[in-house]
C-alpha positions as CSV (number, residue, x, y, z in Angstrom):
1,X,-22.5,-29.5,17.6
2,X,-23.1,-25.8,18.0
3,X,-26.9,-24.7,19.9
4,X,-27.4,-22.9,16.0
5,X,-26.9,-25.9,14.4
6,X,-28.9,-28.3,16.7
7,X,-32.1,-25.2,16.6
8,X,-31.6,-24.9,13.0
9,X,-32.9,-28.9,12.7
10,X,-36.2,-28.4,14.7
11,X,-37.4,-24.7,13.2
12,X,-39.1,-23.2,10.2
13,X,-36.3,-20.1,10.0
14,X,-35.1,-19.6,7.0
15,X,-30.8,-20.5,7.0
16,X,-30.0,-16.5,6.6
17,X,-31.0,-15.8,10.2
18,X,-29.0,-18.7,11.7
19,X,-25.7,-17.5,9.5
20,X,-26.7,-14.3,10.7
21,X,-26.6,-15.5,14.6
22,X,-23.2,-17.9,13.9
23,X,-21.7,-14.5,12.7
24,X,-22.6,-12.6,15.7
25,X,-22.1,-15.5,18.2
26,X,-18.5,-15.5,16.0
27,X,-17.6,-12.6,16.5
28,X,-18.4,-12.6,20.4
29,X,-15.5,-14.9,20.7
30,X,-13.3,-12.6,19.1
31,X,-13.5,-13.9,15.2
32,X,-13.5,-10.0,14.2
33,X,-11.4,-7.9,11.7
34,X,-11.2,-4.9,9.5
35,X,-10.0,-5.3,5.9
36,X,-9.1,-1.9,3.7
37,X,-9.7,-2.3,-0.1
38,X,-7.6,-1.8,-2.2
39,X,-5.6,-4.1,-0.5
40,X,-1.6,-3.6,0.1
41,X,0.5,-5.6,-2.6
42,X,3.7,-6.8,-2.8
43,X,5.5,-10.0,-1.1
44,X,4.9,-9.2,2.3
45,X,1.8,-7.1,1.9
46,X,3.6,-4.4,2.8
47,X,3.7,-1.9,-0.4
48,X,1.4,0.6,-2.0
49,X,-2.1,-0.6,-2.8
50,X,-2.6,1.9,-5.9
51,X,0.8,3.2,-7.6
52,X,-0.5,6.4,-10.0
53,X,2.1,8.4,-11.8
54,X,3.3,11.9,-11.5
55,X,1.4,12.9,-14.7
56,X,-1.8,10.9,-12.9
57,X,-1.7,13.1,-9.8
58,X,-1.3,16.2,-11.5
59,X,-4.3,16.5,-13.8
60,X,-6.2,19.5,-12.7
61,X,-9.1,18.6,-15.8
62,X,-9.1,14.9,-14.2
63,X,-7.9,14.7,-10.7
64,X,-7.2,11.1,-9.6
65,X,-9.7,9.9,-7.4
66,X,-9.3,6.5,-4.9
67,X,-12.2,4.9,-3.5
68,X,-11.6,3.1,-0.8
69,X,-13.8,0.4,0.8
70,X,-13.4,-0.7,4.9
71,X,-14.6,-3.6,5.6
72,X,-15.7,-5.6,9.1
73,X,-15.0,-9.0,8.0
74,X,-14.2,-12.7,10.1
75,X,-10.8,-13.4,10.1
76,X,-10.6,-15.6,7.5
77,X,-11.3,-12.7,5.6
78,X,-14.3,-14.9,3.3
79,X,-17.7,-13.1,5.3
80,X,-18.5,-9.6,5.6
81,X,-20.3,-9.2,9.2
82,X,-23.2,-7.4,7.9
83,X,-24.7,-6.6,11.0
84,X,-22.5,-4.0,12.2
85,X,-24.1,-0.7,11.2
86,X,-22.0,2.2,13.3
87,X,-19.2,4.8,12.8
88,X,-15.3,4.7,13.4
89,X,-13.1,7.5,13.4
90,X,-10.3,7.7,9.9
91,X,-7.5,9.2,9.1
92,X,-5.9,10.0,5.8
93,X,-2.7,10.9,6.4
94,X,-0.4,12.2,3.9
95,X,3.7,13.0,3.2
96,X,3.7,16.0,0.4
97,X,5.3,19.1,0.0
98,X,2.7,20.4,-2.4
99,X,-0.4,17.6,-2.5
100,X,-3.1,17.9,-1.5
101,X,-6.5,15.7,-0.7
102,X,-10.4,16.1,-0.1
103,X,-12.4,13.4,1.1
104,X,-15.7,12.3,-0.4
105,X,-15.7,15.7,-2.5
106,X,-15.2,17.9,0.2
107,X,-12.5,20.7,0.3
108,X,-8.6,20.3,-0.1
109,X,-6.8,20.2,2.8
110,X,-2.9,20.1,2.8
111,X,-2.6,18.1,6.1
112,X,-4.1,15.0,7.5
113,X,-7.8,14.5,7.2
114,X,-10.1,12.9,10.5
115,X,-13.7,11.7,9.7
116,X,-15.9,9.7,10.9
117,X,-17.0,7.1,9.0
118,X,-20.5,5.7,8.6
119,X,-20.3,1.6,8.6
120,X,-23.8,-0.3,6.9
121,X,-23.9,-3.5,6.7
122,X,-20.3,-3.7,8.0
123,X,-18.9,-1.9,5.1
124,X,-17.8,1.6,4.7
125,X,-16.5,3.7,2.1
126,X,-15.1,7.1,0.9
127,X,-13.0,8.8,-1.8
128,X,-10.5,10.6,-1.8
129,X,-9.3,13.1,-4.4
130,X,-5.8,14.1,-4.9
131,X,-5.0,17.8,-6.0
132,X,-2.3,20.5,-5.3
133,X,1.1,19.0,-7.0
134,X,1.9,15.6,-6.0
135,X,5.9,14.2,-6.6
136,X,7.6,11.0,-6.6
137,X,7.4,9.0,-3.3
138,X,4.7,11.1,-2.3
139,X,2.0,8.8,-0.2
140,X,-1.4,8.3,1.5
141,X,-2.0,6.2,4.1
142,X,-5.1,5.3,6.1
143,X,-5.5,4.3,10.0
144,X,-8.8,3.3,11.0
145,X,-9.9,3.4,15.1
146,X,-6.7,4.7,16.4
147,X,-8.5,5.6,19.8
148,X,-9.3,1.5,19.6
149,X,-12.5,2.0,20.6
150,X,-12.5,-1.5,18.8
151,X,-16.3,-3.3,18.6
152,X,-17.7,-6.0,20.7
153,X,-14.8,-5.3,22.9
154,X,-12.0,-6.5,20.4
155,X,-9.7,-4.2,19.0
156,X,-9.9,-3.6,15.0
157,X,-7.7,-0.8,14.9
158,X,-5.4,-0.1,11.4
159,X,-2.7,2.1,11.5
160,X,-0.8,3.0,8.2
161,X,-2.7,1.4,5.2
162,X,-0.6,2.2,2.6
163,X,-2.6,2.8,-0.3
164,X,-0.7,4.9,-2.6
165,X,2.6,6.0,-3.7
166,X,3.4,7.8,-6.4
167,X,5.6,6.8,-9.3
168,X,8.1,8.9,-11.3
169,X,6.5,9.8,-14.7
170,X,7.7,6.6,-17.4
171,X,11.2,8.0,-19.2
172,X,10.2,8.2,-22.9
């Protein structure tokens, strides 16, 4: 039986604050991960997350926008470790001729964006907008902690989240 559990039977807390301390005491031993919403599809996880069309990307009246959600989560990927409040260095990276992307509604830049991202309650997010001119095969991909400054001494690093691609425009 776990110390929390044998505690839990002779106190007055209330069960949050020992899920709380199983989570940290967890994630001690290593039971750490980062999860990036929208998730990869395809058989082996290995595809675009978000698959918008030429004519998608290219609206200038309604730019697409992708907001995207990191996650520090256990391993099984079922609990968000919520107390992780903290900041980890992302990169958008992006393979376009003419596309372009800002990040949480800042400017366009034409080359890969670096931020640091602000984690509360172990989640994080941002958008990012596409503008410029965007083509088929054209993609963003995300790395989170590539320095693996990793947390509570385990690495969470991400490299290459591939979260979109874009289609061809449907033939009509």
């Amino acid at each position: 039986m776990r110390k929390l559990d044998y505690y839990k039977r002779f106190t007055y807390i209330p069960n949050e604050v020992y899920d709380h301390l199983k989570g940290l005491e967890d994630a001690a031993g290593g039971d750490i991960d980062l999860v990036i919403l929208p998730a990869m599809t395809g058989d082996q996880g290995d595809e675009a997350a978000l698959k918008p069309t030429e004519s998608e990307t290219n609206n200038a009246d309604n730019p697409y926008v992708a907001t995207v959600a990191v996650k520090l989560m256990n391993k099984a990927n079922d609990k968000v470790l919520e107390w992780f409040n903290g900041t980890r260095k992302v990169t958008v990276g992006i393979t376009t001729t003419d596309g372009k992307i800002a990040i949480n509604d800042g400017d366009f830049a034409a080359v890969n964006v670096t931020f640091d991202l602000a984690f509360e309650n172990g989640v994080g997010t941002f958008t990012i907008t596409l503008g410029g001119t965007w083509a088929e095969d054209d993609t963003v991909k995300i790395t989170v902690d590539n320095s693996d400054v990793g947390i509570m001494g385990y690495s969470v690093k991400k490299t290459n989240h591939f979260l979109i691609e874009v289609d061809a425009n449907p033939q009509a």
